[in-house]
N, C-alpha and C positions, 0 to 999 in steps of 0.2 A: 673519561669525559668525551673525548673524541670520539672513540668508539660507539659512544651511545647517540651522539650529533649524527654521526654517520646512520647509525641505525634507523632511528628517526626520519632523518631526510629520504634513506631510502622506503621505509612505510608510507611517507606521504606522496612521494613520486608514485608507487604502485598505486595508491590511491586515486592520483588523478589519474592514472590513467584508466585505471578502472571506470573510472568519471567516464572519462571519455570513450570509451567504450561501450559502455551501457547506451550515453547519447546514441550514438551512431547505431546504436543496434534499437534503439526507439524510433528513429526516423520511421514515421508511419505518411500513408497520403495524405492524411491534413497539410502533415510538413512541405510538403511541395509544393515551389510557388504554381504557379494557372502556367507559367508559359515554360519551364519542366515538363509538367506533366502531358502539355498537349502536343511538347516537343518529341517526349518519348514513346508516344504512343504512335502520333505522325510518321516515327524512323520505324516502328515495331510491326504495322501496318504495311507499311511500303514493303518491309522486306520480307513479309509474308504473302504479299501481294504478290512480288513479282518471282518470289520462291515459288508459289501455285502454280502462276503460267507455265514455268519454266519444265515443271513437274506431271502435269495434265498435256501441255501443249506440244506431244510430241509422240511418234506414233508409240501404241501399246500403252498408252499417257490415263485413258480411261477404260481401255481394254483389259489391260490387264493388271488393273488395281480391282479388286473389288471391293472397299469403299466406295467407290464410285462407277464402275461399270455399270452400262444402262443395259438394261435387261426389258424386252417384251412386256408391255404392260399389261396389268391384271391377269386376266383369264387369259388371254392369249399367250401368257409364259408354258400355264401347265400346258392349254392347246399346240403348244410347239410343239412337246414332248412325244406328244400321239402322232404328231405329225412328222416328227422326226422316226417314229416305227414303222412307217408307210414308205419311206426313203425320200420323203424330202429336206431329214437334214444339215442336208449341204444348202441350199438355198436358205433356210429358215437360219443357219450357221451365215451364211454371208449378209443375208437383210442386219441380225445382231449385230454384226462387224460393221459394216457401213453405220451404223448409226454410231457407232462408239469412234468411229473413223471421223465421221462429221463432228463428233464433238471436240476431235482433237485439232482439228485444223479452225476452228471458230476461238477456242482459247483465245489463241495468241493474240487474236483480234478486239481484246480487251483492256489491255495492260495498259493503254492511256487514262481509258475511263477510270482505272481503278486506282491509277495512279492520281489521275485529279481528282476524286471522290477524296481521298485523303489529304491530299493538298489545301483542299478547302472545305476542311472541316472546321468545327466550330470548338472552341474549350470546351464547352458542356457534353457536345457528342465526343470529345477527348475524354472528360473525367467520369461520364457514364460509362463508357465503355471500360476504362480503369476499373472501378470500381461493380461492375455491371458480373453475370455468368458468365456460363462458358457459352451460351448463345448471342453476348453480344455484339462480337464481332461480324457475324453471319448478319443479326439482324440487321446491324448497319449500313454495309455494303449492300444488303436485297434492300432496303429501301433507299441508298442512292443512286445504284447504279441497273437493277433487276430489270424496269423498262427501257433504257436505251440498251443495255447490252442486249437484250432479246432481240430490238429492230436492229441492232447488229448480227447478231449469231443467226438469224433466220434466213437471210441469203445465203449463207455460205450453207447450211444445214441442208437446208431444202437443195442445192446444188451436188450436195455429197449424194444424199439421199434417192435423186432424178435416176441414179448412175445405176441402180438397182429396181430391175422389174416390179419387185411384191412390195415395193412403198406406194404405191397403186392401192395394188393389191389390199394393203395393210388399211389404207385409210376406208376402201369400200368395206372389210369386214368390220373395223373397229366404229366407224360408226354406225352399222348395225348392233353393234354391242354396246354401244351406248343408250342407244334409244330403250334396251331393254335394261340397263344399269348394271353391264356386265363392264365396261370401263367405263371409267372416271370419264365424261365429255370431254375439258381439254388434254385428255391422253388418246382421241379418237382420232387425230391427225399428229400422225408421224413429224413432220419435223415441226409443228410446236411442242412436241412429246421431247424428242430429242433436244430443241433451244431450252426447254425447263430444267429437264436433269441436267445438260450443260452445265448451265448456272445453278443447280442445286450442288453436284459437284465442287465445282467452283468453290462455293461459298465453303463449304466445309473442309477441301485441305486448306483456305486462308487460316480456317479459326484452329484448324491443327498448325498451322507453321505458328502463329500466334504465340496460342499456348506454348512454346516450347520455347519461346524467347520468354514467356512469361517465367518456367519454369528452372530455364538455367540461362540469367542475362548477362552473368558473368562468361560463360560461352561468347556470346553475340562478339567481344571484341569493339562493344561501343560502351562511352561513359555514360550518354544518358540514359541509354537502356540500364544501364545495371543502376544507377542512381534510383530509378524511376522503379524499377519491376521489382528493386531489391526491397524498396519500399513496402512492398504488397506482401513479404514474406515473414 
């Protein structure tokens, strides 16, 4: 009789917990309250944010990632090539460095903006973004921070860029290469060429550091991360 008491008990114990386990393994975003979710996206943000800087904003930072190394726009890439057979290059080699040079040293002159872009977001731009692509992170950021960080990134850009002769050079051929639609217009002056890919850059390892707290939040070493992201899986 005992023994089957015991039996028993132990069945229904497995049961609940199986109970509860199912729960916890249902937790979907409905389940989250508004200020969860805008919490965890807030800390998920920031520390993708300032992971970016820290990753871009240093030499070789957009040099030598190619994700994001800026490269000679349009035509003028292959036209390097011919012109690299003629032995210039070494020049056309340094113009490319200086500009990847200027986008490393303009980075770092971001991480406020990007940090109060987050700070003052809203629950909706929290649970879109939750719930949103792998583009939403990007879009977010290029529409709150895209025009101020460019009148920031542009002095230091354009200052990197002074330091090398053919950024002269660059802007007199490229906009003749515009006018006949051989570049993109605003790729026809160098350092608004360079402030774009910048922040094109930019945007894109955030939404990879992102993702990757998305992808292992139990990693991150924070509760609400893993509350919140574990939600989405």
């Amino acid at each position: 009789m005992q023994r089957r008491q015991f039996t028993q008990s132990t069945a229904a114990i497995g049961l609940l917990i199986l109970a509860v386990h199912q729960q916890a393994r249902a937790l979907s975003l409905g389940d989250l309250t508004e200020g969860d979710a805008s919490k965890g996206i807030k800390v998920a943000l920031e520390k993708g944010a300032l992971a970016a800087v820290a990753l871009l904003g240093k030499t070789d930072g957009f040099l030598g990632n190619p994700k994001v190394r800026i490269p000679l726009p349009g035509f003028l890439e292959d036209a390097s090539k011919l012109l690299k057979l003629t032995g210039q290059g070494k020049r056309i080699d340094e113009l490319v460095t200086s500009m990847n040079r200027a986008a490393e040293a303009a980075v770092p002159m971001g991480k406020d903006l990007l940090v109060n872009a987050v700070k003052s977001m809203s629950v909706t731009d929290a649970k879109n973004i939750l719930g949103g692509g792998d583009n939403s992170v990007t879009q977010f950021f290029a529409e709150k921070t895209r025009t101020p960080l460019s009148e920031k990134f542009l002095p230091v850009v354009t200052k990197a860029t002074e330091k090398v002769g053919l950024a002269n050079q660059y802007n007199k051929v490229a906009g003749k290469a515009a006018g006949i639609g051989l570049v993109k217009a605003e790729d026809a002056n160098i350092q608004k060429y360079v402030t774009g890919k910048s922040l094109d850059g930019l945007y894109t390892i955030i939404g990879e550091e992102e993702r990757k707290i998305r992808q292992d939040p139990v990693g991150t070493g924070s509760a609400i991360l893993q509350k919140v992201f574990g939600a989405l899986k």
